[in-house]
C-alpha positions in Angstrom: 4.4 -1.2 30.1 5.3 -5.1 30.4 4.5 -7.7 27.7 0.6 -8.4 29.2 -0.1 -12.1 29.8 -2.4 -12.3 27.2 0.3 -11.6 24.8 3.1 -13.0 26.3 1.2 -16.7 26.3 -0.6 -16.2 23.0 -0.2 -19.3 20.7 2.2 -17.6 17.8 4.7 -15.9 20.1 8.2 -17.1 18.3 11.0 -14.8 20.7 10.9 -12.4 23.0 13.4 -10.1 23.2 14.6 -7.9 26.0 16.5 -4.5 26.2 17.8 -3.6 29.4 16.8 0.6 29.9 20.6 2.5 29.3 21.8 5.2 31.2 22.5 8.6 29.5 25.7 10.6 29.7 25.0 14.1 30.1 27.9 17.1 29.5 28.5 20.6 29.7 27.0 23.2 27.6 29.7 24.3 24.7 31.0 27.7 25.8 29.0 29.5 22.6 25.7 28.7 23.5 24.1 31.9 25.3 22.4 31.9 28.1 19.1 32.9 26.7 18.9 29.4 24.6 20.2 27.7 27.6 17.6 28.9 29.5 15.1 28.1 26.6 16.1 24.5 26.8 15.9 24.9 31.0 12.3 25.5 30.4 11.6 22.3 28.3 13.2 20.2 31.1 16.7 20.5 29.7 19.3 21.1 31.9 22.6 19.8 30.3 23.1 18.4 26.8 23.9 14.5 25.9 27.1 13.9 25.0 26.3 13.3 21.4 24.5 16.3 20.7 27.5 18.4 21.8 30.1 16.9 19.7 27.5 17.2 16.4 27.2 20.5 17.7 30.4 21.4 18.3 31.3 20.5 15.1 28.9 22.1 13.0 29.3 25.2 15.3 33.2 25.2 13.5 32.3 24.6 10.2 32.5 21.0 9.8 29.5 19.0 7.9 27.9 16.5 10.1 25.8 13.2 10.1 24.1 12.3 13.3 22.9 9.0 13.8 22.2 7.7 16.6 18.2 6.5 18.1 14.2 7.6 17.7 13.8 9.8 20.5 17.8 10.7 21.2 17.4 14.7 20.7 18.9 15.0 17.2 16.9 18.2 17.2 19.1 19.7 19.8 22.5 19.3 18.1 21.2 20.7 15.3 19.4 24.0 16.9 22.2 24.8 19.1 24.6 25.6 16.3 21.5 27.3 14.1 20.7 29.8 17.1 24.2 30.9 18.0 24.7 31.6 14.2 25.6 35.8 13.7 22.7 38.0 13.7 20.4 38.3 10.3 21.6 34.7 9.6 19.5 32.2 7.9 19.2 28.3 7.8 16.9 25.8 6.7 15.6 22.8 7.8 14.6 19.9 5.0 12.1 17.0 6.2 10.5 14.1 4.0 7.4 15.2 5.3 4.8 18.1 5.8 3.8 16.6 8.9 7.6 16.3 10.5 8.1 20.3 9.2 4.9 21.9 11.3 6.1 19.6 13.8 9.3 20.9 14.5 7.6 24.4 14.2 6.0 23.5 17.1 9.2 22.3 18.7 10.8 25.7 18.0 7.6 27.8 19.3 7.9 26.1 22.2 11.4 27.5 22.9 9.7 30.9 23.4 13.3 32.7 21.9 12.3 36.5 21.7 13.0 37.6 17.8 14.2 34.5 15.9 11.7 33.8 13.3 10.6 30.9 12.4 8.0 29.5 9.5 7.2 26.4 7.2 7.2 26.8 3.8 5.1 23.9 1.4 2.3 23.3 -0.8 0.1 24.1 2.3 1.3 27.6 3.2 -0.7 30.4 1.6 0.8 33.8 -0.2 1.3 35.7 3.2 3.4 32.5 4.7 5.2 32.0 1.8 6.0 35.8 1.9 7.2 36.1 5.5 9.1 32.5 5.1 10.8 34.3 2.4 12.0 37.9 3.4 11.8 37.6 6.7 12.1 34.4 8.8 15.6 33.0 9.8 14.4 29.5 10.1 13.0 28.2 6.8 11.0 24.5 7.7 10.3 22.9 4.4 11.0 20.1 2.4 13.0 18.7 -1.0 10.1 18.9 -3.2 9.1 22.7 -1.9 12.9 23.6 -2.6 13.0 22.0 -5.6 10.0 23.4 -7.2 9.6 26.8 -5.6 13.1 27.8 -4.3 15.4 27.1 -6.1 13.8 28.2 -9.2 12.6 31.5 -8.1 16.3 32.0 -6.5 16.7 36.0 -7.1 13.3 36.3 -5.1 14.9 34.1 -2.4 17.9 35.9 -2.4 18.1 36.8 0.8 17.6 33.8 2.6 20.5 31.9 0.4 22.8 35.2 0.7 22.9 34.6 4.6 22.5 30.7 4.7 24.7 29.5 7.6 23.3 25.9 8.2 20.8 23.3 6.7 19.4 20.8 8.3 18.6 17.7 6.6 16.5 15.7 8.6 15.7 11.8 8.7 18.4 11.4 6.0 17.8 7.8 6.1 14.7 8.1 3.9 16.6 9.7 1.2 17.6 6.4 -0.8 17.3 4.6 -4.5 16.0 7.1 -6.8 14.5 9.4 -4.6 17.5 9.9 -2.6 19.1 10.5 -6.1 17.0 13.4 -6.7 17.2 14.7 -3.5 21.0 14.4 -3.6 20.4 16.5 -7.0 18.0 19.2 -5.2 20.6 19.4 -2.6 23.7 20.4 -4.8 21.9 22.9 -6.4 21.1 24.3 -3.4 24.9 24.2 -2.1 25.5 25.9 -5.8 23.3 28.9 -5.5 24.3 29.4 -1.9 27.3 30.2 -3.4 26.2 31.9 -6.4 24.4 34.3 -3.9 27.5 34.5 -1.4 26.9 31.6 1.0 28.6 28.6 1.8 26.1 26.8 4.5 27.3 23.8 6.6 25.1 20.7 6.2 23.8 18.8 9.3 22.6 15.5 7.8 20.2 13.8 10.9 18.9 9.9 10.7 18.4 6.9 12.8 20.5 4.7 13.2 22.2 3.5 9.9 25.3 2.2 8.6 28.1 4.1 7.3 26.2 7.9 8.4 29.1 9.5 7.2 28.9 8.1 3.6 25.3 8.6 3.4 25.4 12.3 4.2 28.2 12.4 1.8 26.3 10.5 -1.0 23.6 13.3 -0.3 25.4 16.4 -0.1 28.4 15.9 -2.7 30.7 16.4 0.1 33.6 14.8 1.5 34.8 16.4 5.0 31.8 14.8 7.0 32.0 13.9 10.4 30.2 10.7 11.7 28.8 11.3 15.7 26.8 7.6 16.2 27.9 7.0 20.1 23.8 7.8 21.7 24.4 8.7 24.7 20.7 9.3 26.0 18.9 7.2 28.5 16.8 4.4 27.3 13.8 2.8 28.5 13.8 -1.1 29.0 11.9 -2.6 25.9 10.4 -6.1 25.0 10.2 -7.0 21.6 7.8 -9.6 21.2 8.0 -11.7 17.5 5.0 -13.3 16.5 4.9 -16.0 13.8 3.2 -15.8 10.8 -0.8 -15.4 11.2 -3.1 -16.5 8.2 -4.7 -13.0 8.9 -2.2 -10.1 9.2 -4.8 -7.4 9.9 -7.1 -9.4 12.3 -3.9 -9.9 14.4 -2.5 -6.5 14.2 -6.1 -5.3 15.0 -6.6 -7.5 18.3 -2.9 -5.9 19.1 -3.7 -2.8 18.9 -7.1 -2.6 20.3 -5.6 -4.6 23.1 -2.7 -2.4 24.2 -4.7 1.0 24.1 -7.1 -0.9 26.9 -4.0 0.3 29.1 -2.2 2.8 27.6 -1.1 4.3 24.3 -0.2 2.4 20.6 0.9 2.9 17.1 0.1 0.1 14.5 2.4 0.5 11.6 1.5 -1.1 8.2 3.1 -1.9 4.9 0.5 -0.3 3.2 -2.5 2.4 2.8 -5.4 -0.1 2.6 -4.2 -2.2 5.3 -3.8 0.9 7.8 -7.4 1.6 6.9 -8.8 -2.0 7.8 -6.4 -2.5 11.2 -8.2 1.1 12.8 -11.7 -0.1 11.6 -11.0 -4.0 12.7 -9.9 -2.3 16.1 -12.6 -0.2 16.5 -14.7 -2.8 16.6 -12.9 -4.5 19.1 -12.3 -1.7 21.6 -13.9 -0.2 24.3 -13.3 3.6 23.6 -13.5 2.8 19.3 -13.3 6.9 19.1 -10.2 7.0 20.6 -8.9 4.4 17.8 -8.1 6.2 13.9 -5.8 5.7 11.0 -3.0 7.8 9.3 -2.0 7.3 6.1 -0.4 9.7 3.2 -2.7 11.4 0.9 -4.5 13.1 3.3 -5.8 16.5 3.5 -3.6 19.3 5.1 -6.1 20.0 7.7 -7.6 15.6 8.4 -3.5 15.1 8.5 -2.7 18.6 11.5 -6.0 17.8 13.7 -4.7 13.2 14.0 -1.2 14.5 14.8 -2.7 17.0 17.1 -5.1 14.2 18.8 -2.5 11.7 19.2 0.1 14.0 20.9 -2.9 15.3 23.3 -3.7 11.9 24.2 -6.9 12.2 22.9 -6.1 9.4 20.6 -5.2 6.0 22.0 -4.7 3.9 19.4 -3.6 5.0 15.4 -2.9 2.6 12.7 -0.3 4.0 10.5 1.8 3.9 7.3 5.4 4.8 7.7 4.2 8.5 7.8 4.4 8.4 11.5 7.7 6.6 11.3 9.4 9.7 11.3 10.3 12.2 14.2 7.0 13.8 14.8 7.1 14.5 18.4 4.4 12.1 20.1 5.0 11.5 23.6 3.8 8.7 26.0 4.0 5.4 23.1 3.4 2.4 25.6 3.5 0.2 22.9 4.2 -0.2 19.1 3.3 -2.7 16.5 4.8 -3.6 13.0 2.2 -5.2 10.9 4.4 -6.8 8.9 8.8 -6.4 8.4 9.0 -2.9 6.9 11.9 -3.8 4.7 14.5 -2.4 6.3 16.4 -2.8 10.3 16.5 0.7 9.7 13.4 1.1 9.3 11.9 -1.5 11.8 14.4 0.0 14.6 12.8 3.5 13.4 9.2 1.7 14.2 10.4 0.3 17.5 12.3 3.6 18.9 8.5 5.5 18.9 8.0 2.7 22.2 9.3 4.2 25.5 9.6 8.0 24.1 8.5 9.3 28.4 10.9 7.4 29.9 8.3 4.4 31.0 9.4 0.6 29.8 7.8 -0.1 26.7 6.6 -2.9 24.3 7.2 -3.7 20.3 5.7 -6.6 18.6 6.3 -7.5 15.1 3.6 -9.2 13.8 4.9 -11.5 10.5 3.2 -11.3 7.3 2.9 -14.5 6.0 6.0 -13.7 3.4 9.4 -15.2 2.9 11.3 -12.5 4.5 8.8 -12.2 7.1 9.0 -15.8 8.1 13.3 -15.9 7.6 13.8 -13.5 10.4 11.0 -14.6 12.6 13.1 -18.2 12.5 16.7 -16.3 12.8 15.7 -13.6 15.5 19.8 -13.0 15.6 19.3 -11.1 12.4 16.9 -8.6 13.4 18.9 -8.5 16.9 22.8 -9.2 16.5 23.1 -7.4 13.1 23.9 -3.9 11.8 21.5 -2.0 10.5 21.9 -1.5 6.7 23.9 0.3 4.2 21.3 3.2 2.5 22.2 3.4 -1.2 21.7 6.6 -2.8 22.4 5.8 -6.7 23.8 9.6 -7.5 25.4 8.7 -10.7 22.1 7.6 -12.2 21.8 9.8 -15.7 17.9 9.2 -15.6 17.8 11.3 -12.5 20.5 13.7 -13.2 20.1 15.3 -16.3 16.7 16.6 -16.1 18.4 18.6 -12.8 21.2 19.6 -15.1 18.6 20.9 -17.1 16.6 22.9 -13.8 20.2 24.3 -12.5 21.0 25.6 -16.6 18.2 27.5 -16.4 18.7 28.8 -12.7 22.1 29.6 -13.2 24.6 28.6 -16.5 26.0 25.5 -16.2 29.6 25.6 -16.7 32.5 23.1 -16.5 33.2 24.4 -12.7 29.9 23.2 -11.9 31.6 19.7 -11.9 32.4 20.3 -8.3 28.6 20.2 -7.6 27.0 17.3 -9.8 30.0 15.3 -9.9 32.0 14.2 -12.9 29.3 13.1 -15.2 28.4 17.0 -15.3 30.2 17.9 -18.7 29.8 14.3 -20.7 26.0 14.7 -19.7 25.5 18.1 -20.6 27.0 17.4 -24.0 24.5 14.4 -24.5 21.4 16.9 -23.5 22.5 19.7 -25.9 22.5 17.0 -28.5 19.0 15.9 -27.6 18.0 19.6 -27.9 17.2 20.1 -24.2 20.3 22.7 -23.8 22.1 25.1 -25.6 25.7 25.7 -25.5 27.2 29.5 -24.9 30.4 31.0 -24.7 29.1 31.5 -20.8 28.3 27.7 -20.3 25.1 25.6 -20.9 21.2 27.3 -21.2 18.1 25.9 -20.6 16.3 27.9 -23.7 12.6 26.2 -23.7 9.9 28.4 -22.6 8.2 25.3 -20.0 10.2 25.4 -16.1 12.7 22.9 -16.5 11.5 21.7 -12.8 7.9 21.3 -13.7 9.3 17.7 -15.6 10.7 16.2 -12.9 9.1 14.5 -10.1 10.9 13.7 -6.6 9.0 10.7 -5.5 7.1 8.8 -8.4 9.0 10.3 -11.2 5.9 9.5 -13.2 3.9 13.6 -13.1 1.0 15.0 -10.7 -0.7 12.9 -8.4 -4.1 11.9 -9.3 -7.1 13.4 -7.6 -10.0 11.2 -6.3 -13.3 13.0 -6.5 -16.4 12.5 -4.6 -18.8 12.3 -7.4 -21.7 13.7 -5.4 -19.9 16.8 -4.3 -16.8 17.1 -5.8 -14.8 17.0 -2.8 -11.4 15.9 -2.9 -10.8 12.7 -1.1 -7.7 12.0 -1.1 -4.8 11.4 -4.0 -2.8 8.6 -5.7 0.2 8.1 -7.1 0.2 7.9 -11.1 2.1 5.2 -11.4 -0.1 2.8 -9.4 -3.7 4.5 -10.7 -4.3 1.8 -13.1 -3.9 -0.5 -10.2 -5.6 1.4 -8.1 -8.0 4.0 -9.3 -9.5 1.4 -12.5 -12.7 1.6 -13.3 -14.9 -0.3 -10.6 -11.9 -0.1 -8.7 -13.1 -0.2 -4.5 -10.6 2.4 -3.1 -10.5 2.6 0.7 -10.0 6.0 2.6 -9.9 6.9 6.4 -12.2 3.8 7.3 -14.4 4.8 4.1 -15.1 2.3 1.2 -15.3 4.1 -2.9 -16.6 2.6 -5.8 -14.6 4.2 -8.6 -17.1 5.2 -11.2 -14.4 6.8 -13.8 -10.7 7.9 -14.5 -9.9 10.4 -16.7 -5.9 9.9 -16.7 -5.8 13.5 -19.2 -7.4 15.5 -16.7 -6.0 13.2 -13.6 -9.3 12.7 -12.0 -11.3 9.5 -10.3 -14.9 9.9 -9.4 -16.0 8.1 -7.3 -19.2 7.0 -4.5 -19.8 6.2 -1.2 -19.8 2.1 -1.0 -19.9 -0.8 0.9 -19.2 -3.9 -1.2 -18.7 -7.3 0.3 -15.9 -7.6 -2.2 -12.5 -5.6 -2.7 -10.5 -5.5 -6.0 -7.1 -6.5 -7.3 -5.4 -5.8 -10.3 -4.1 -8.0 -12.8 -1.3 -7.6 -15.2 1.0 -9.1 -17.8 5.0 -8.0 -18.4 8.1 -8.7 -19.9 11.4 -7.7 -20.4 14.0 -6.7 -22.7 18.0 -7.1 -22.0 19.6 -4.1 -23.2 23.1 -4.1 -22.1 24.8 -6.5 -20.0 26.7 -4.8 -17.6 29.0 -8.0 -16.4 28.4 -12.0 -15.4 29.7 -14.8 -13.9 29.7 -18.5 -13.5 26.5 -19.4 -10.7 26.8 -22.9 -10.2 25.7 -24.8 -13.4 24.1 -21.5 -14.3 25.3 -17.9 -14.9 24.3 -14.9 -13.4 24.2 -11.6 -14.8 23.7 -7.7 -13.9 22.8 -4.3 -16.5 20.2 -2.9 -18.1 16.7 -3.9 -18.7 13.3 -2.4 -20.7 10.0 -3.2 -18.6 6.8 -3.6 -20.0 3.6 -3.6 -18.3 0.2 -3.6 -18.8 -3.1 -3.8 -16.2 -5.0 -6.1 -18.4 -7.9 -7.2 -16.1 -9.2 -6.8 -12.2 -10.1 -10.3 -10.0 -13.3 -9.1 -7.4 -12.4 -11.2 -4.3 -14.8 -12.0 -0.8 -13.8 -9.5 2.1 -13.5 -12.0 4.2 -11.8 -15.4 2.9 -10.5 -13.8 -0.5 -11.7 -16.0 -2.6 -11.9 -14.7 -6.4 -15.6 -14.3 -7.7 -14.7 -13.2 -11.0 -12.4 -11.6 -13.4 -13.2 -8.2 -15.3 -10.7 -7.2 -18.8 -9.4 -3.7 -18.6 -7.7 -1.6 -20.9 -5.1 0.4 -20.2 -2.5 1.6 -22.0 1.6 -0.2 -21.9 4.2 1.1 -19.3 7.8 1.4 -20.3 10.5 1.8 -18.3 14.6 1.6 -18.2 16.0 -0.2 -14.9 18.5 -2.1 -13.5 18.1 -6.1 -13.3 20.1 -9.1 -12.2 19.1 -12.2 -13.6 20.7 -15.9 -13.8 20.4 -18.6 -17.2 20.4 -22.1 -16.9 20.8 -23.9 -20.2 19.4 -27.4 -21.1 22.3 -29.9 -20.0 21.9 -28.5 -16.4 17.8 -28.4 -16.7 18.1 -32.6 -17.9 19.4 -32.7 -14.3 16.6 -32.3 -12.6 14.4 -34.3 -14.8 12.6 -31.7 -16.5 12.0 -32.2 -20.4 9.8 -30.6 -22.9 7.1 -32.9 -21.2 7.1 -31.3 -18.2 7.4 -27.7 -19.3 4.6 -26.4 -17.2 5.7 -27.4 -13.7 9.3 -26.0 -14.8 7.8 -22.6 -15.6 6.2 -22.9 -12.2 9.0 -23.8 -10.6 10.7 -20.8 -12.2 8.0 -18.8 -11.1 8.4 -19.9 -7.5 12.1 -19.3 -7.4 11.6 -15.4 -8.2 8.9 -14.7 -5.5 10.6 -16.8 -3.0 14.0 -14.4 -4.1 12.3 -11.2 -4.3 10.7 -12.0 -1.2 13.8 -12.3 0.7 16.3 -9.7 -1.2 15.4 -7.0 1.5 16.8 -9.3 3.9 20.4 -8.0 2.6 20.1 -5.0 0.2 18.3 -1.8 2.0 15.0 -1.7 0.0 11.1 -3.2 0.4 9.9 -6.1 -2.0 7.6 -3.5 -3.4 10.7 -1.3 -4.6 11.8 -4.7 -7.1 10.0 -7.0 -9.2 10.8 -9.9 -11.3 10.0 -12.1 -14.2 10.6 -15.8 -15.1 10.4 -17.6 -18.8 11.1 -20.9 -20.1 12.9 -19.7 -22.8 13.7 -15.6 -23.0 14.3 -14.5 -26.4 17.9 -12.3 -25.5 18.9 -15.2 -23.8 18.0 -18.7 -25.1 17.7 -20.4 -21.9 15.3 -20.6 -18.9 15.8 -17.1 -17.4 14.8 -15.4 -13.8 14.8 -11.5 -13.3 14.6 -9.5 -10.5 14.4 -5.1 -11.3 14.7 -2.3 -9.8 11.1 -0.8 -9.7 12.0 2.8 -10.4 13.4 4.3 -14.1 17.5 4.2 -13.8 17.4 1.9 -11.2 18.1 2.2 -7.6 21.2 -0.1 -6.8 19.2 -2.7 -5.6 19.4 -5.0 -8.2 23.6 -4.3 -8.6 23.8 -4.8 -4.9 21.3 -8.2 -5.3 24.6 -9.4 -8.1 27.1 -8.8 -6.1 25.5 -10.7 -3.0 23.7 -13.3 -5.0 25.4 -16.3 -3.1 24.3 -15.8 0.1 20.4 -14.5 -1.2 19.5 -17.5 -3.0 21.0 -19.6 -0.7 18.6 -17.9 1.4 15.9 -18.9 -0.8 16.8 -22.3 -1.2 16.5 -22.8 3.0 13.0 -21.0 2.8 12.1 -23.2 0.2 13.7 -26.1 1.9 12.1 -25.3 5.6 8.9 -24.1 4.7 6.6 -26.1 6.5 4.0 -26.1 3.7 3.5 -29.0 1.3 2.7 -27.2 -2.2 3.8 -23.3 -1.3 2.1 -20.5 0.7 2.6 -16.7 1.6 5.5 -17.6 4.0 7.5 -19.0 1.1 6.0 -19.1 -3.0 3.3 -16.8 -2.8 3.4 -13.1 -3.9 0.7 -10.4 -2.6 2.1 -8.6 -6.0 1.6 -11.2 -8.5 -0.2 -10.1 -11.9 -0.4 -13.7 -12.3 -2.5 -14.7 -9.7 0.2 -16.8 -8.8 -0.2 -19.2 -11.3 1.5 -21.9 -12.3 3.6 -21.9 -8.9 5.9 -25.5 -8.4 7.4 -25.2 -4.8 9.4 -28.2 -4.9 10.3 -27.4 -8.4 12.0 -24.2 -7.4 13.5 -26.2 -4.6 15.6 -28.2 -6.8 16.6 -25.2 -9.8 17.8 -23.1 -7.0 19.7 -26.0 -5.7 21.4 -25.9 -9.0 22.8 -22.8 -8.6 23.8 -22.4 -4.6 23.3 -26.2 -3.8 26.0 -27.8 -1.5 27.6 -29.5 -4.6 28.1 -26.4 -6.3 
């Protein structure tokens, strides 16, 4: 598919760029592989490998651990299955995605080999007790995923003993995802793994699988708590010609991304990929009012049943869907053929991640088209105006924060009670292994032995620790009516989210929530169709705990360590569905949140403030100009650190009480932090001078979404100063500095 003229001339188009389709380099088929999976392959069109998969193959074939990187669509899933099938007979491997979905997807991939006895099965939350059985004394190809190990594997390792006795390969798949604290834990989950293996006679080699990312190598070895790994990032499959078309900023994000994707499934086939659950809800209903076949048009999101989340997947590789609008669910390497065209409502945070969204375009072989559509955001609007970052620039560095205590100990405490935990066990977890175990026997949680550490409480060690929100079960939401599950929320965002009078959105559906019983982790809630939706208001702060270093930053200094956040959803704004205008605002009670992170934040003291003529007169424009600065910085941080601005958050004061002077924050937004904010110190030149040439450039006169103002404010974004923020940041990164 070619740009269509009624894109290509539309009024907000900023660059186009184009990708000239690549030839791919085929080889010979390593000596090892049998004829019978040769043939396999010879049936699904495949008649010699790529180059790439056969040296990630070769490799892991002899032993060595690997980390494939190369792009969406390359046949990653080939180098891995060609050392897993020529493993000895009564082997066993497994395969680890981030998603249900991408698992049963590959199981269909594997079906489709037609290889007479090798077994394969998924094993998750969905299978039921006859599944789980086979999966575990009989299949030699486990499909699964970290929290399915973690909760049901590993624990339960005697009854698993045969499939980690024979273990000969696993297979971690879209590695890339596995970053901040949840690649910490699933680093965590994955060296207890490599330490039962061995506890049970097995010593598997890992095959770590991602798009392309910086550094693959590293990554897999962050992951694995390994050092031999072997980097293969030279693709050398055939690429289709693309066109990626940026769009400037739009006042409405979903209306655009709507029109896009109602437009391209006119003449072929199109993913919409949003930044967030509610928005992928609004772009399939907003196109299905704009299309001709509206049926053909739905969303995906997570929190989805099993069985809504098997029959879209099913529909949009059959063609029977046109058009889907999506969260990053569909980011991943579910196998859908025939994309004409993508769109990315929004940046998704990363170039990993947006090269992810782009590579579904052009899977068949045909040209293709990508558009990213801007949000009116900071970042958004930055590389819309400097195209050569999104084009001329590696991808990022992932950063998986394995030394992070908050995530480690609770694991030391689920391997104790798999297995004692001795000093040897050092070679797993890392050298924080016997320093933290003596801290969690002080604490009561362990119990030292002659034969090493013991987990001695009755409760599963695992049942505490959460892979993906660290904050417990997800919360149910309840058709009042019928009670019928709808769908499920995180806890950490149910106060935001699942409030009382809360309007929740779900597969094109509006809910009123009529209750939330936080105990019992329910939300009841009826069918509703308000003019109005809801957003949540809240009020923070935060506490400096230890100061982990600082430096001089201009006539400021800046500053990196530990942080205590507070927060509290005190209130909810109802705004007009169509121009967003606030009606009214509604008090809410909830109780505080606490957390430990990571910050970095910089201090300007009073001599530097007289600069810019800002008294005690003119306190309130100098807290909104404080205010500005951070949302303009946390705006643009994912610009260089790997992360989305909804990972971080911030604060600004006048005056903080640990540190005497006007102060702006920016946090991690998980317990323990993620490295963000370390990474955001040790690059914090080139950020906010990035800020102060958004704030500089900005076309706006008093501050808009492109530069000042947050979608994530609990403030309402109030008081904001745009030119205020101008000239503090100018203090710290300005030319005279």
């Amino acid at each position: 598919m070619a740009v269509p003229d009624w894109l290509a001339t539309a009024e907000h188009v900023a660059h186009i760029h184009h990708r000239p389709p690549r030839p791919g380099r085929p080889v010979d088929w390593p000596d090892w592989v049998s004829p019978e999976v040769r043939a396999a392959f010879g049936r699904r069109g495949i008649d010699r490998p790529w180059a790439h998969q056969a040296d990630a193959a070769e490799a892991a074939h002899a032993g060595r651990h690997v980390a494939i990187a190369t792009g969406t669509a390359s046949g990653k899933s080939l180098a891995f299955l060609l050392p897993v099938l020529a493993a000895p007979p009564r082997s066993t491997a497994l395969y680890l995605a981030p998603t249900k979905a991408l698992a049963h997807d590959q199981l269909r991939s594997c079906n489709d080999l037609g290889i007479e006895g090798w077994r394969v099965s998924t094993l998750d939350g969905d299978s039921d007790p006859d599944e789980r059985r086979y999966a575990r004394d009989f299949a030699s190809y486990v499909l699964t995923n970290p929290d399915m190990l973690h909760r049901s594997i590993l624990p339960n390792h005697a009854r698993y003993a045969r499939l980690l006795g024979r273990l000969t390969h696993v297979v971690v798949d879209e590695a890339h995802r596995y970053k901040g604290v949840f690649g910490a834990h699933v680093s965590a989950v994955l060296r207890r793994l490599r330490r039962l293996a061995a506890v049970h006679g097995a010593s598997p080699v890992f095959v770590c699988a991602s798009a392309t990312i910086s550094e693959p190598d590293a990554v897999a070895s962050s992951l694995i708590g390994a050092d031999d790994v072997l980097a293969v990032t030279a693709d050398g499959s055939p690429a289709p010609g693309l066109d990626v078309v940026l769009l400037e900023p739009t006042p409405s994000l979903t209306e655009t991304a709507a029109r896009l994707l109602a437009g391209f499934t006119e003449d072929g086939q199109a993913i919409a990929f949003t930044t967030s659950r509610v928005q992928a809800e609004l772009v399939a209903i907003r196109a299905q009012e704009l299309a001709s076949a509206p049926e053909r048009i739905a969303a995906y999101r997570g929190g989805y049943l099993a069985d809504d989340r098997r029959e879209l997947e099913a529909a949009l590789s059959d063609g029977r869907l046109r058009g889907v609008a999506s969260t990053n669910a569909l980011e991943l390497g579910i196998d859908i053929a025939g994309m004409d065209a993508v769109v990315s409502a929004g940046f998704p945070g990363t170039l990993a991640a947006f090269w992810q969204q782009v590579g579904r375009a052009g899977r068949a072989g045909r040209d293709a088209v990508a558009v990213l559509a801007a949000r009116e955001d900071p970042l958004d609007a930055y590389l819309v105006a400097h195209p050569e970052l999104l084009f001329d620039r590696p991808v990022e560095r992932t950063v998986v924060p394995t030394d992070n205590a908050f995530v480690l100990g609770p694991h030391l405490c689920a391997a104790a009670q798999e297995h004692p935990l001795t000093e040897e066990d050092s070679r797993w977890f890392g050298p924080q292994t016997v320093p933290l175990a003596e801290r969690l026997t002080a604490q009561g949680a362990l119990r030292r032995r002659p034969r090493g550490w013991f987990w001695t409480h009755a409760a599963r060690a695992v049942d505490s620790i959460d892979l993906r929100s660290m904050q417990g079960k997800a919360v149910e939401v309840v058709d009042s009516a019928t009670g019928r599950v709808i769908g499920q929320v995180d806890p950490s965002a149910t106060d935001r989210t699942l409030h009382p009078e809360a309007i929740y959105v779900h597969q094109g559906e509006t809910w009123f929530v009529d209750e939330l019983d936080l105990g019992d982790r329910v939300a009841l809630a009826h069918r509703a169709d308000p003019t109005w939706f809801t957003q949540a208001q809240s009020v923070a702060s935060v506490n400096v705990l230890a100061e982990t270093a600082s430096r001089p930053f201009g006539l400021g200094t800046l500053h990196v360590g530990s942080v205590e956040l507070s927060r509290q959803v005190v209130a909810y704004l109802r705004r007009d569905a169509e121009t967003g205008e606030v009606w009214d605002s509604t008090p809410l009670e909830f109780p505080e949140r606490r957390m430990v992170t990571r910050a970095t934040w910089w201090t300007l003291p009073d001599p530097a403030l007289a600069a810019l003529g800002a008294g005690t007169d003119d306190l309130l424009d100098l807290g909104g100009a404080a205010h500005a600065a951070e949302h303009c910085a946390i705006g643009l941080l994912p610009a260089f650190v790997p992360c989305d601005r909804w990972d971080i958050g911030g604060l600004s004061t006048l005056l903080h009480p640990d540190t005497g002077r006007l102060t702006v924050f920016v946090h991690d937004g998980l317990p323990g932090g993620s490295g963000i904010a370390d990474r955001g110190y040790e690059l914090a030149e080139q950020w906010w001078a990035a800020t102060l040439q958004r704030l500089l450039t900005c076309p706006c006169e008093d501050g808009c979404p492109a530069c000042v103002v947050s979608p994530k404010c609990g403030n309402g974004n109030n008081p904001l100063d745009k030119a205020g923020a101008a000239g503090l940041v100018a203090l710290l990164v300005g030319p005279n500095r």
